[in-house]
Biopython code that builds the backbone (N, CA, C, O; Angstrom):
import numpy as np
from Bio.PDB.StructureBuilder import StructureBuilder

atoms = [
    (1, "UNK", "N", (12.971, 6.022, -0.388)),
    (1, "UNK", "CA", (14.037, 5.271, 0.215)),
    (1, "UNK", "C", (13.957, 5.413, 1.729)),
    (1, "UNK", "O", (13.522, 6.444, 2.242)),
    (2, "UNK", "N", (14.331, 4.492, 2.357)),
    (2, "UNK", "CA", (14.449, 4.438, 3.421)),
    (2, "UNK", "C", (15.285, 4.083, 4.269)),
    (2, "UNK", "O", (15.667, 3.067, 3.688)),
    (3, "UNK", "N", (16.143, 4.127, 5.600)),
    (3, "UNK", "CA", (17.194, 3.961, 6.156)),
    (3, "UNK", "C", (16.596, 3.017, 7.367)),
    (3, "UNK", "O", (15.657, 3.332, 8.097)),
    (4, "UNK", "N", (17.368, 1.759, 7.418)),
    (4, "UNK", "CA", (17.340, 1.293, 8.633)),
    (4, "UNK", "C", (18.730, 0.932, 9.456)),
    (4, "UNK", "O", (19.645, 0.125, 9.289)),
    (5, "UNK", "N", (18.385, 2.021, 10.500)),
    (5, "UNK", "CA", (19.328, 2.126, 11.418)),
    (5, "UNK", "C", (19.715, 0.863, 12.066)),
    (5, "UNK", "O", (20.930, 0.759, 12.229)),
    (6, "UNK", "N", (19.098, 0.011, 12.421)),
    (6, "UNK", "CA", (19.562, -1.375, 13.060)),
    (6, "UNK", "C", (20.031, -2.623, 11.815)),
    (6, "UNK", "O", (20.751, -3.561, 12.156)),
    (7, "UNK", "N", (19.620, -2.511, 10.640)),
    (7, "UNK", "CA", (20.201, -3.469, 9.942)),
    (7, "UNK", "C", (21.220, -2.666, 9.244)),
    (7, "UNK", "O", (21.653, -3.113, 8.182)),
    (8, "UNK", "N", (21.805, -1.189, 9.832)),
    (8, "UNK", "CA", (22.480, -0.226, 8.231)),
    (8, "UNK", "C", (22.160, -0.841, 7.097)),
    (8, "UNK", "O", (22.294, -2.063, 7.021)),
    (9, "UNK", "N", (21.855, -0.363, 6.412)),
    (9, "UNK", "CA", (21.049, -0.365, 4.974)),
    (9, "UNK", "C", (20.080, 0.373, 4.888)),
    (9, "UNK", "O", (19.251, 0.596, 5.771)),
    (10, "UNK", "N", (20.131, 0.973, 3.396)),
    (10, "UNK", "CA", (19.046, 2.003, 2.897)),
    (10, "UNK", "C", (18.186, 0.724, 1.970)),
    (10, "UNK", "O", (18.829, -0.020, 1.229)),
    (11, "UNK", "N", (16.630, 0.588, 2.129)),
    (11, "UNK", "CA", (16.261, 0.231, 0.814)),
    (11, "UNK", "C", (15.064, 1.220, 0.086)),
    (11, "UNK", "O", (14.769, 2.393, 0.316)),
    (12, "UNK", "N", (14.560, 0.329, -0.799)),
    (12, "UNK", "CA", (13.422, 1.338, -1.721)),
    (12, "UNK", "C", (12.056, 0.409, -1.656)),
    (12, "UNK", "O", (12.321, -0.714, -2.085)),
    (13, "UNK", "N", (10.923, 0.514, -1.322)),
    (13, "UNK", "CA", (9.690, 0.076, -1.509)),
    (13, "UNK", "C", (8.795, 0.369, -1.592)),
    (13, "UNK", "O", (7.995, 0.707, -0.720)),
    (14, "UNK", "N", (8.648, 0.287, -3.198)),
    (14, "UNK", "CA", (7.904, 1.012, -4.328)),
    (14, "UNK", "C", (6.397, 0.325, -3.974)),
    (14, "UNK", "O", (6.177, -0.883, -4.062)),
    (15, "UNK", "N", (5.466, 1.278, -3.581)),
    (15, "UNK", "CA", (4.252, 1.522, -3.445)),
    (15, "UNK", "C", (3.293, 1.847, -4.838)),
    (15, "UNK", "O", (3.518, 2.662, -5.732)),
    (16, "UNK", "N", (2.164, 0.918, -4.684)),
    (16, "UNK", "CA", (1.101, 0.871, -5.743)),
    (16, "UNK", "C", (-0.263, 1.361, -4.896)),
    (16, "UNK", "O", (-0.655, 0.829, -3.858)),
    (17, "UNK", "N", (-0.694, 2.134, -5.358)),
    (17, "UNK", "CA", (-2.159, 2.364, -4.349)),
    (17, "UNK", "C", (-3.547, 2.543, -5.307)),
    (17, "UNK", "O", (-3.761, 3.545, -5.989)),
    (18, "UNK", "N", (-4.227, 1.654, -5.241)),
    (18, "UNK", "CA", (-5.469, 1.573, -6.782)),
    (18, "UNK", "C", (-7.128, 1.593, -5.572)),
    (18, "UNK", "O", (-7.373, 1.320, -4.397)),
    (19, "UNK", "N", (-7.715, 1.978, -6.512)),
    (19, "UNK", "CA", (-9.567, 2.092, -5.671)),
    (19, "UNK", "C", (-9.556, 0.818, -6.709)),
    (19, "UNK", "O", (-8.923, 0.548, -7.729)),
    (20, "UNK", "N", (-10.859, -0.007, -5.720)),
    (20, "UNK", "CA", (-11.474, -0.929, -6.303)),
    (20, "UNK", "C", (-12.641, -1.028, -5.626)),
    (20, "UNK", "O", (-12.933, -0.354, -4.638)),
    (21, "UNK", "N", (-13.451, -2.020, -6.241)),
    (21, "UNK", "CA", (-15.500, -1.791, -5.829)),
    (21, "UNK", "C", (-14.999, -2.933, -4.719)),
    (21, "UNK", "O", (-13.884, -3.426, -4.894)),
    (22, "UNK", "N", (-15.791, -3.353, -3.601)),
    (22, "UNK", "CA", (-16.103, -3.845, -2.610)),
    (22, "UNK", "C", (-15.704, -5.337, -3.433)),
    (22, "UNK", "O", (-14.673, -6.007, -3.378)),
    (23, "UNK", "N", (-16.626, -5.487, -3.995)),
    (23, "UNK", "CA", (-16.660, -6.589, -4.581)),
    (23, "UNK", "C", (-16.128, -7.163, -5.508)),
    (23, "UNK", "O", (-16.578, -8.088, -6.183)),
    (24, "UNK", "N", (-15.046, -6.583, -5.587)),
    (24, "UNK", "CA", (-13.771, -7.541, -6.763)),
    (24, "UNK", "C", (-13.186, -8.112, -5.768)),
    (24, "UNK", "O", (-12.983, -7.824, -4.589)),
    (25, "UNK", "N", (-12.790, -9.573, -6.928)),
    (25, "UNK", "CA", (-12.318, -10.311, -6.717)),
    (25, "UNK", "C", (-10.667, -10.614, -6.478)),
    (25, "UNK", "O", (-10.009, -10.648, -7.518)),
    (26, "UNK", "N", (-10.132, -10.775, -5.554)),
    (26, "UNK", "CA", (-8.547, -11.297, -5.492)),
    (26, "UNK", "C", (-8.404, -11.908, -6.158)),
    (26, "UNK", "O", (-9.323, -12.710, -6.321)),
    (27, "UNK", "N", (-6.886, -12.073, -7.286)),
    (27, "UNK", "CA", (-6.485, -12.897, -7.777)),
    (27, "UNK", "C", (-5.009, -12.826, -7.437)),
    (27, "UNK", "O", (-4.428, -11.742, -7.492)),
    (28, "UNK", "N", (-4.242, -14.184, -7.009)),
    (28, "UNK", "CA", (-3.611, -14.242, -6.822)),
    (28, "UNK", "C", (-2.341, -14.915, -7.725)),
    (28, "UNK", "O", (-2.856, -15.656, -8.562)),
    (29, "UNK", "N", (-1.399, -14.916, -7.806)),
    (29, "UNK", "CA", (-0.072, -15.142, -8.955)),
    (29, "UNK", "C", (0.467, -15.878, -8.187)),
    (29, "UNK", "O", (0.116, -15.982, -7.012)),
    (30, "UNK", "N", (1.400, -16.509, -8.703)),
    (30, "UNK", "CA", (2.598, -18.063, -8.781)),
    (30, "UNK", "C", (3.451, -16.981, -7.348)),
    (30, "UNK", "O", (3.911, -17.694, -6.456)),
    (31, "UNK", "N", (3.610, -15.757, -7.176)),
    (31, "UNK", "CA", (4.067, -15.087, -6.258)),
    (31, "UNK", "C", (3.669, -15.175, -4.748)),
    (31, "UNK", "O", (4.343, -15.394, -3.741)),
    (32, "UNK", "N", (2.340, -14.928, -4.942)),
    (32, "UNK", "CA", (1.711, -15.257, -3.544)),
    (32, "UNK", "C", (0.924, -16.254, -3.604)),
    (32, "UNK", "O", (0.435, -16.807, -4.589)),
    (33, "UNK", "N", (0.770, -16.559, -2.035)),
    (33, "UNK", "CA", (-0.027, -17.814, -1.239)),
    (33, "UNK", "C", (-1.086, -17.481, -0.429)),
    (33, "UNK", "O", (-1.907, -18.331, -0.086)),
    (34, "UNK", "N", (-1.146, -16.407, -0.111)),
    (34, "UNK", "CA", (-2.565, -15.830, 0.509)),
    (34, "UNK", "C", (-2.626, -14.102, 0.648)),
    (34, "UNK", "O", (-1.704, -13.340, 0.356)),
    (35, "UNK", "N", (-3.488, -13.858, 0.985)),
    (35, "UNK", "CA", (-3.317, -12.372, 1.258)),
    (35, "UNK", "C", (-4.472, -11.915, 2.031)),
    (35, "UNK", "O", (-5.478, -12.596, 1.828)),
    (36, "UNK", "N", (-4.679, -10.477, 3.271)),
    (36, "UNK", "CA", (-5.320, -10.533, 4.338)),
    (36, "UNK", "C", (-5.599, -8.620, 4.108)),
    (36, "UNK", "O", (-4.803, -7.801, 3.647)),
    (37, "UNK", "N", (-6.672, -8.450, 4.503)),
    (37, "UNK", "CA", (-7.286, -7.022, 4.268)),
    (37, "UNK", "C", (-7.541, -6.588, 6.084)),
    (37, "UNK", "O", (-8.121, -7.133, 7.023)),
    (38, "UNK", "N", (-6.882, -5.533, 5.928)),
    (38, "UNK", "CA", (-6.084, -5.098, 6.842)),
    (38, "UNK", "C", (-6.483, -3.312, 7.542)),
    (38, "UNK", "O", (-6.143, -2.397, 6.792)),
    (39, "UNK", "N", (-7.033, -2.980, 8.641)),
    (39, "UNK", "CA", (-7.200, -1.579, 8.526)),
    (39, "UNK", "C", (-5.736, -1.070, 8.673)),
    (39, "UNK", "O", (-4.747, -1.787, 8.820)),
    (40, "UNK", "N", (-5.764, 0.310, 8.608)),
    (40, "UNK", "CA", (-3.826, 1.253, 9.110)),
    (40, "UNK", "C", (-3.349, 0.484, 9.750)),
    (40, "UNK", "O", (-2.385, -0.250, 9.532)),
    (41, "UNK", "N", (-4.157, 0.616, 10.817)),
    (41, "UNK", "CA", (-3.234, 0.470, 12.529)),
    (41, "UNK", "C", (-2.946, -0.472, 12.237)),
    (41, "UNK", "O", (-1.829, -0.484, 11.719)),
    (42, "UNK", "N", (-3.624, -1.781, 12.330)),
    (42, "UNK", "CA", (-3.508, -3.318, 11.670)),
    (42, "UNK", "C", (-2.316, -3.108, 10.908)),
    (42, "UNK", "O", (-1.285, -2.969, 11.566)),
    (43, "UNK", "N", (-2.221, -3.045, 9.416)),
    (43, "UNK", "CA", (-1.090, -2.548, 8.956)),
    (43, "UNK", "C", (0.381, -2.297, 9.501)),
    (43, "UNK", "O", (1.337, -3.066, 9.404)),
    (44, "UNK", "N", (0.342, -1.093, 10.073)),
    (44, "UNK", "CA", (1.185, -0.544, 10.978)),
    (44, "UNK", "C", (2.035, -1.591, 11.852)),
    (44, "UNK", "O", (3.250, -1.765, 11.950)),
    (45, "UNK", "N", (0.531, -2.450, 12.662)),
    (45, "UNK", "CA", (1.208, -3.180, 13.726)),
    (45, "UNK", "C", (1.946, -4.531, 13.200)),
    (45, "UNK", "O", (2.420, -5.343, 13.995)),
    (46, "UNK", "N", (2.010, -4.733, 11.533)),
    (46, "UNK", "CA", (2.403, -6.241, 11.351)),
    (46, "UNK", "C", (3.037, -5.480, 9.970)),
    (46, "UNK", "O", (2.685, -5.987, 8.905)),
    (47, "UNK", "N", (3.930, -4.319, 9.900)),
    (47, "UNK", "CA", (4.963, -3.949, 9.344)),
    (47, "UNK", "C", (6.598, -4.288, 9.674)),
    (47, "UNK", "O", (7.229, -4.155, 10.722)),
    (48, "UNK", "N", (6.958, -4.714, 8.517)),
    (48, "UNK", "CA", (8.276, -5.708, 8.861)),
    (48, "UNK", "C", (9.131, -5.154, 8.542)),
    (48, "UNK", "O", (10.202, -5.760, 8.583)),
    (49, "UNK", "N", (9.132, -3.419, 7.952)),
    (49, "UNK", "CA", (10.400, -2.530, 7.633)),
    (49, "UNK", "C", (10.057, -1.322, 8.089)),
    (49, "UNK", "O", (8.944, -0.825, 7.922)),
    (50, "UNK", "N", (11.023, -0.777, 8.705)),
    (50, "UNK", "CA", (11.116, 0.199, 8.974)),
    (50, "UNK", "C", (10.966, 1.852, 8.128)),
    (50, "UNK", "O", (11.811, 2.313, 7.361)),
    (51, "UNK", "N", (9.923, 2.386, 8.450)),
    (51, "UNK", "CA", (9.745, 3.445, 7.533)),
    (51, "UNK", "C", (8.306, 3.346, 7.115)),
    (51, "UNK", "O", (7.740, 4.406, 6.846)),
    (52, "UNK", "N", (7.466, 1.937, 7.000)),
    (52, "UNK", "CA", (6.058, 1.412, 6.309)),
    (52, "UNK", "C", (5.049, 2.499, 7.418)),
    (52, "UNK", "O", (4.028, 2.998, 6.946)),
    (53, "UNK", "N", (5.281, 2.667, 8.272)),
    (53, "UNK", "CA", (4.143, 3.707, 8.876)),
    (53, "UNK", "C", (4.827, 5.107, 8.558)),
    (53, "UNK", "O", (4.798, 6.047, 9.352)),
    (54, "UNK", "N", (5.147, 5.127, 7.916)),
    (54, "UNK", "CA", (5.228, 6.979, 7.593)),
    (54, "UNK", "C", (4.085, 6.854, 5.769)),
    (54, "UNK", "O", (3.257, 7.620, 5.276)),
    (55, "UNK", "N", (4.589, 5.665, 5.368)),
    (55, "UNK", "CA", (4.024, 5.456, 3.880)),
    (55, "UNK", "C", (2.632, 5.291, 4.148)),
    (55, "UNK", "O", (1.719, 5.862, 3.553)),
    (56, "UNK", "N", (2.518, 4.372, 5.200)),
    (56, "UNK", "CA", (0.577, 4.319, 5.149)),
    (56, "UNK", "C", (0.202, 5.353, 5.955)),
    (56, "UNK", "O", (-0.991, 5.355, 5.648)),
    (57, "UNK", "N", (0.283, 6.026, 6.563)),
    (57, "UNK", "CA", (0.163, 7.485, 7.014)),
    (57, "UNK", "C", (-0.360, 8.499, 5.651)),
    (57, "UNK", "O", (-1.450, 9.030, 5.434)),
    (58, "UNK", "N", (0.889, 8.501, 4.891)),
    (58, "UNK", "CA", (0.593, 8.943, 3.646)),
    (58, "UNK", "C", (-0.425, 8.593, 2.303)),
    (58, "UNK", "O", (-0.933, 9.172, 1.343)),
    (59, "UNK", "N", (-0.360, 7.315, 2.889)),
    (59, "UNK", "CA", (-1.393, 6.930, 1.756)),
    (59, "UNK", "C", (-2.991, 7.137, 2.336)),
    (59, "UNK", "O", (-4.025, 7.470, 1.757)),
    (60, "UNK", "N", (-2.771, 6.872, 3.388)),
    (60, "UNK", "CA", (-4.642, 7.008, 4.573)),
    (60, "UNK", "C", (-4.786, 8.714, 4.249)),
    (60, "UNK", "O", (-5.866, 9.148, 3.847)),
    (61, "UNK", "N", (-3.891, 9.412, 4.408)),
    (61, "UNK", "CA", (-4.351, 10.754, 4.379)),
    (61, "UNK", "C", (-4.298, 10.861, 2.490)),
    (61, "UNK", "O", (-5.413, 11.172, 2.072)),
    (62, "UNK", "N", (-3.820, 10.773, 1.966)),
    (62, "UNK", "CA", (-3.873, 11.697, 0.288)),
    (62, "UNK", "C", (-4.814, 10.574, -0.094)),
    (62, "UNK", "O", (-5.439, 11.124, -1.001)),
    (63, "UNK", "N", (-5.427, 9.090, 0.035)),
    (63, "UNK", "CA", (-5.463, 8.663, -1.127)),
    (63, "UNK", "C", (-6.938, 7.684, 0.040)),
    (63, "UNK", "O", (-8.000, 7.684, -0.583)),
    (64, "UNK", "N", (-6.998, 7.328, 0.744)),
    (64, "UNK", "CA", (-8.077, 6.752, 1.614)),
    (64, "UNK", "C", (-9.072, 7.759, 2.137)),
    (64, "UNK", "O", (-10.231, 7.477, 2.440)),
    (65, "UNK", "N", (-8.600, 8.795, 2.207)),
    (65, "UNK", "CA", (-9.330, 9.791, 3.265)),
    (65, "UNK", "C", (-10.020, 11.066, 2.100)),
    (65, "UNK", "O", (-10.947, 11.832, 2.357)),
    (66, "UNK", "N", (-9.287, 10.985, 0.886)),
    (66, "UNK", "CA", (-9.618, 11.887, 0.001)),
    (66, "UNK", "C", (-10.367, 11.338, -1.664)),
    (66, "UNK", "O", (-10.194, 10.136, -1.867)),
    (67, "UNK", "N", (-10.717, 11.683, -2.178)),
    (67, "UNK", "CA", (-11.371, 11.450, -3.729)),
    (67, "UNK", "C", (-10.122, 11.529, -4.376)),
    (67, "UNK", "O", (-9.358, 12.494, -4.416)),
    (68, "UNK", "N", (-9.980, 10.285, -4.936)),
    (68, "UNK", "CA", (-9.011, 10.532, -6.053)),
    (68, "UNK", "C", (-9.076, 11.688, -7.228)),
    (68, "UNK", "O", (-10.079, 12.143, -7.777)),
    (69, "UNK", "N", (-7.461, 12.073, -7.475)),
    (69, "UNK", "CA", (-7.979, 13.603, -8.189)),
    (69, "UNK", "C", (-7.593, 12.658, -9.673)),
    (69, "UNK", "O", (-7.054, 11.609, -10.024)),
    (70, "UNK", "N", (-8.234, 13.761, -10.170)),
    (70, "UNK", "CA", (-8.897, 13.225, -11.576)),
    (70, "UNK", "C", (-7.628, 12.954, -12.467)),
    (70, "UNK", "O", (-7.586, 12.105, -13.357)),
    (71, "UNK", "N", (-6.759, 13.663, -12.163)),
    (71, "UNK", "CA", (-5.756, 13.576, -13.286)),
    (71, "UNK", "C", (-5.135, 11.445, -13.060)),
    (71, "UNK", "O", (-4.978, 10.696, -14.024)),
    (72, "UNK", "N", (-4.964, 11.096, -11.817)),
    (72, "UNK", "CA", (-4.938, 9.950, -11.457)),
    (72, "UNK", "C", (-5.944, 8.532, -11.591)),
    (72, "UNK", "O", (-5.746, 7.466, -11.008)),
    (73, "UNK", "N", (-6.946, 8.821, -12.428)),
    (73, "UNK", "CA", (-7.962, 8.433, -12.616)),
    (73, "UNK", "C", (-7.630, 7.397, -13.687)),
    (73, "UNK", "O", (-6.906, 8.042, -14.447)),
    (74, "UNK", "N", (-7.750, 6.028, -14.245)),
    (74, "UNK", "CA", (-7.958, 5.511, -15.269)),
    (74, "UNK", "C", (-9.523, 4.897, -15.207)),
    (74, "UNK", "O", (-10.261, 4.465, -14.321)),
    (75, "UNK", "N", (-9.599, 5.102, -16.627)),
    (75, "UNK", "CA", (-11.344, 4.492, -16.683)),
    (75, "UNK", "C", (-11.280, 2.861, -16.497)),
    (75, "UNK", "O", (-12.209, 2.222, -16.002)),
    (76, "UNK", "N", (-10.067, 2.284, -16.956)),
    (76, "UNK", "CA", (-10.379, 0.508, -16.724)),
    (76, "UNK", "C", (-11.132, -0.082, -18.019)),
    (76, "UNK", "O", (-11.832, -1.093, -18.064)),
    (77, "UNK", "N", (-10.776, 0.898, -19.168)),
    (77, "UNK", "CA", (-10.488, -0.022, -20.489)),
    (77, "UNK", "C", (-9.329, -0.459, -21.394)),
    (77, "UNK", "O", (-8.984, 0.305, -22.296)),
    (78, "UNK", "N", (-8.775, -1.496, -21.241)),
    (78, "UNK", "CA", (-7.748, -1.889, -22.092)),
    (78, "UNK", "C", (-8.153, -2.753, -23.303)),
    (78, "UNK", "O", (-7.298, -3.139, -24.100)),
]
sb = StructureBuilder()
sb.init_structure("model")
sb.init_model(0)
sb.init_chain("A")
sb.init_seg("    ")
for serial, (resi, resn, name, xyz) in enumerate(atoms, 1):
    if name == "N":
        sb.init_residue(resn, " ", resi, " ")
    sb.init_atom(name, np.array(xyz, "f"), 0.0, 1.0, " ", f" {name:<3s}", serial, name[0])
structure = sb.get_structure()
């Protein structure tokens, strides 16, 4: 959760973070209209809530910067 002091309001934005090969493919849903691959800073600089650079901070260090630990692992058979 997060607090923004200039709009008062707390909200919640629930984060998904997955490895994928270079070469998969985007697919996109009736939801979105495009989508753009992005380094941190990039990121950072075209964040529209307050609080999103403490989360990609967190995610660049545990989950970009490190080997996923095994217990977090799915093999990708359904």
């Amino acid at each position: 959760m997060n607090y923004s002091p200039m709009g008062e309001y707390i909200y919640t934005a629930p984060v998904f973070v997955g490895y994928v090969d270079d070469n998969q493919p985007v697919r996109l849903n009736h939801e979105h209209t495009e989508y753009q691959w992005m380094t941190f800073n990039e990121a950072k600089e075209n964040a529209a809530l307050p609080g999103i650079d403490d989360i990609l901070d967190f995610v660049e260090k545990h989950f970009a910067k490190k080997a996923p630990l095994k217990w977090l692992r799915i093999d990708g058979k359904m």
